[in-house]
C-alpha positions in Angstrom: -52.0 -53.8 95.8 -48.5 -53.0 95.5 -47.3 -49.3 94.9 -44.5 -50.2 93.1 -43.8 -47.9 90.1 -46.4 -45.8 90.8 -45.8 -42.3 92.0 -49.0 -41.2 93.1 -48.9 -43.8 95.2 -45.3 -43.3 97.2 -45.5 -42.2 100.4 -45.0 -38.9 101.5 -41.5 -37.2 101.6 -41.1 -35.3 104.6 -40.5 -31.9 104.1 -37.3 -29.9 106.5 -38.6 -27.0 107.6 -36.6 -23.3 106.3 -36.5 -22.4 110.2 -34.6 -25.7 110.9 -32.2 -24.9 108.4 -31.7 -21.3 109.6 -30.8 -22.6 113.0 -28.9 -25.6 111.8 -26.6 -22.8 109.8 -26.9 -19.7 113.0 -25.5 -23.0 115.1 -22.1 -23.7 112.8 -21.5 -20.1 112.3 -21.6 -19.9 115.7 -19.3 -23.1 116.4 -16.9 -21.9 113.6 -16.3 -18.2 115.2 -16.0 -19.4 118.9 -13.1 -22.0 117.3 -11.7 -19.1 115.3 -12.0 -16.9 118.7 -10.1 -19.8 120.8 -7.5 -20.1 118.2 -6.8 -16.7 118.2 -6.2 -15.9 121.6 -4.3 -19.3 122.3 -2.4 -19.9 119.7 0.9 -20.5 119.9 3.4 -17.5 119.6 6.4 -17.7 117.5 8.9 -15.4 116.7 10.0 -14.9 113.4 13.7 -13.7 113.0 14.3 -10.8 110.3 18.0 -11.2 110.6 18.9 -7.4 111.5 19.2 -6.4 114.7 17.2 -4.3 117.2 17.9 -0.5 116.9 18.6 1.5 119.9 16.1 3.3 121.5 17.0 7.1 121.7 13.7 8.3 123.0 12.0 5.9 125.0 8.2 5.9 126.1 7.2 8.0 129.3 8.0 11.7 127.9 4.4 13.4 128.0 4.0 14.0 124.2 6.5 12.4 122.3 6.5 9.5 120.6 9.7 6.4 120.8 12.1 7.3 118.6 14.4 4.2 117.2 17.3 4.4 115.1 20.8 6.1 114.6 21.3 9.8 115.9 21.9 12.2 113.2 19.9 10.3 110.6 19.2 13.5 107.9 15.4 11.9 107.8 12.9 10.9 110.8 10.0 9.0 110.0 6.5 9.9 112.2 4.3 6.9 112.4 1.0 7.1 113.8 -0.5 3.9 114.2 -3.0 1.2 116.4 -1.7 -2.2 116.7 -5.6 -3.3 116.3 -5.7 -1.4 112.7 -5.7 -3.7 109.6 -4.8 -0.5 107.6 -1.8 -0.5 110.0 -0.9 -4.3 109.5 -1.6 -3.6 105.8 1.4 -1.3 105.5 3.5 -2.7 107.9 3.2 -5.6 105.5 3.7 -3.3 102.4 6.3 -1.0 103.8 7.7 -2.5 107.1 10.8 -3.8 105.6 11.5 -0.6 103.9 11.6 1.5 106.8 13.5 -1.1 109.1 16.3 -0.8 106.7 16.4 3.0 106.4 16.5 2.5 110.2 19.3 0.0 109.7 21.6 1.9 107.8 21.3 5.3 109.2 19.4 7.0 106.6 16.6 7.5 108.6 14.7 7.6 112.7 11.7 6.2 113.3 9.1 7.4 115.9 6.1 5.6 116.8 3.1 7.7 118.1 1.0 4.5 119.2 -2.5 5.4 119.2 -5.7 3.6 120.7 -9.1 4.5 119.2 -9.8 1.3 116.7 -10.4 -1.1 119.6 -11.5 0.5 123.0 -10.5 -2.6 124.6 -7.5 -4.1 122.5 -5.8 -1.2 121.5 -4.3 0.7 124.7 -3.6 -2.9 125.8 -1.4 -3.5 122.6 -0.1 -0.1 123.1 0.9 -0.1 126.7 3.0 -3.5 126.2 4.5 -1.9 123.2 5.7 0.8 125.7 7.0 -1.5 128.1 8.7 -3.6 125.3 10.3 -0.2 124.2 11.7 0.9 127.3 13.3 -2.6 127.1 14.7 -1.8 124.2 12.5 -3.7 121.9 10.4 -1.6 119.9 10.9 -2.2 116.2 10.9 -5.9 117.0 7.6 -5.8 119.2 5.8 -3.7 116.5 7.0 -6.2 114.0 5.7 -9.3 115.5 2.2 -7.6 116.2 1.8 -6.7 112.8 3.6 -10.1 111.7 0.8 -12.5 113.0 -2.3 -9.6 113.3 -5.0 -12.5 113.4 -3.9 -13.3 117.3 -5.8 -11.7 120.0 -2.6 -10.9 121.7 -3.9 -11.8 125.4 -1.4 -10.9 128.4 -0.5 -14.2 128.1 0.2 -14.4 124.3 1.7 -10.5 125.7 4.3 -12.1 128.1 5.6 -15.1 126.0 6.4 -12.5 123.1 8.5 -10.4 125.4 9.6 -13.6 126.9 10.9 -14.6 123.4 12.2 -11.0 122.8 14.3 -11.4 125.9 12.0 -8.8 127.8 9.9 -10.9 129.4 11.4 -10.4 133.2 8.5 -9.3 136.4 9.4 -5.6 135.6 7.7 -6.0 132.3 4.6 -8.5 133.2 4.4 -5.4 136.1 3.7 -3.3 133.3 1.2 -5.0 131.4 -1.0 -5.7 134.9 -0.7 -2.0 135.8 -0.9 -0.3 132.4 2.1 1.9 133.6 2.1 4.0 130.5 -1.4 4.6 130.0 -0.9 8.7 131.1 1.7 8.7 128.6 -0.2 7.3 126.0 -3.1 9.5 126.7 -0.2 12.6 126.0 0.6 10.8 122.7 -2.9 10.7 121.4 -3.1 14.6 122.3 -0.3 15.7 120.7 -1.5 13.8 117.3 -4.7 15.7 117.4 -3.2 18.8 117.9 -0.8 17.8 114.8 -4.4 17.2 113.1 -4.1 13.5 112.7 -7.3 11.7 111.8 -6.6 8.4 111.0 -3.9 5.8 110.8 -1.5 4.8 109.1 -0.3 8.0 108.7 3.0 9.3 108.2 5.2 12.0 107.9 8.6 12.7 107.1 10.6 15.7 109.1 7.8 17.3 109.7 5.5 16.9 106.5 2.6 14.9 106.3 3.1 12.0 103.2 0.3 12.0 100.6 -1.8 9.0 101.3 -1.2 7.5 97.9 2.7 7.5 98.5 2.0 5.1 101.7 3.8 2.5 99.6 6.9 0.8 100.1 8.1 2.8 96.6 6.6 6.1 97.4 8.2 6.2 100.9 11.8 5.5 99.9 11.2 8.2 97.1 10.4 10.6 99.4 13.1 9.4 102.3 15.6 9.5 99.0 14.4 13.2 98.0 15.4 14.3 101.4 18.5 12.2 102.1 20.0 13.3 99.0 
């Protein structure tokens, strides 16, 4: 007898199991990160131009407890920024506020100092920070710190490391030296000291000759209001 048209009579419809479908969807999250990992940390490094060039370095990295200072000597204002190259609050107002402060740089109105700190990533963080060093005593701070911040999703291996300083014309043995050895890790050690005995907690955080800015004036606005207040 046929069983066409009647539904009682169909045969079975096999049924897919909720565990299969768990492991089916554990099994592409898992594909998707490792390709998200790879890209990361072989992606290809590119160097975006910002058209205004590199400020000298007055103070450069090594001094036990003080930060690199970039900019024009005599500027009425200095800017403290206390920062991790692994912090997304970091990247978020270097986004925000980066092109602010490299033009108070620019013109004179203000110094900036960098106090890199290295507690957001155990692993990723001195790294960044001891190649920001040796990019600084090249000469190449500002720029360095930009590009970090400008592509934050990259690992930033060594090897993403040296091709950045290759493209910022500091990419010579003396610097590759540094990243193997971690030559300024004492001297970062000194800088993360000296910001807890200022009674920093957290970063971004910034001040301005010597007073702390309110967290809600860590905008691009609020900072030049403040730089202006002083300046004038």
């Amino acid at each position: 007898m046929s069983t066409t048209g009647n539904p009682l009579a169909q045969p079975p419809k096999r049924r897919i199991s909720p565990a299969i479908v768990v492991v089916v969807i554990l099994v592409l999250a898992l594909a998707g990160g490792v390709g998200v990992q790879y890209y990361r940390g072989h992606s290809k490094v590119e160097v975006t131009p910002t058209g205004r060039p590199e400020p000298a370095v007055i103070t450069g990295p090594g001094t036990s407890g003080k930060g690199v200072t970039v900019g024009k000597a005599g500027a009425k204002v200095n800017i403290d920024l206390y920062l991790d190259f692994r912090c997304p609050h970091c990247a978020d107002f270097e986004k925000e506020s980066g092109a602010t402060i490299d033009k108070l740089v620019a013109d004179g109105t203000a110094t900036l100092t960098y106090w890199p700190l290295q507690f957001v990533n155990p692993s990723a963080s001195p790294r960044l920070a001891n190649a920001f060093a040796a990019a600084a005593a090249n000469g190449k701070a500002l720029g360095f710190a930009d590009q970090l911040y400008g592509d934050f999703s990259k690992s930033w291996t060594d090897d993403q490391l040296i091709e950045l300083g290759k493209q910022l014309g500091v990419g010579d043995a003396k610097y590759q030296q540094a990243l193997q050895d971690k030559t300024y890790a004492g001297w970062l050690e000194s800088v993360g000291k000296a910001a807890d005995d200022r009674g920093v907690t957290g970063t971004p955080t910034v001040y301005l000759n010597g007073k702390q800015l309110p967290a809600d004036q860590l905008t691009a606005e609020g900072l030049q209001k403040a730089v202006d207040a002083i300046a004038s």
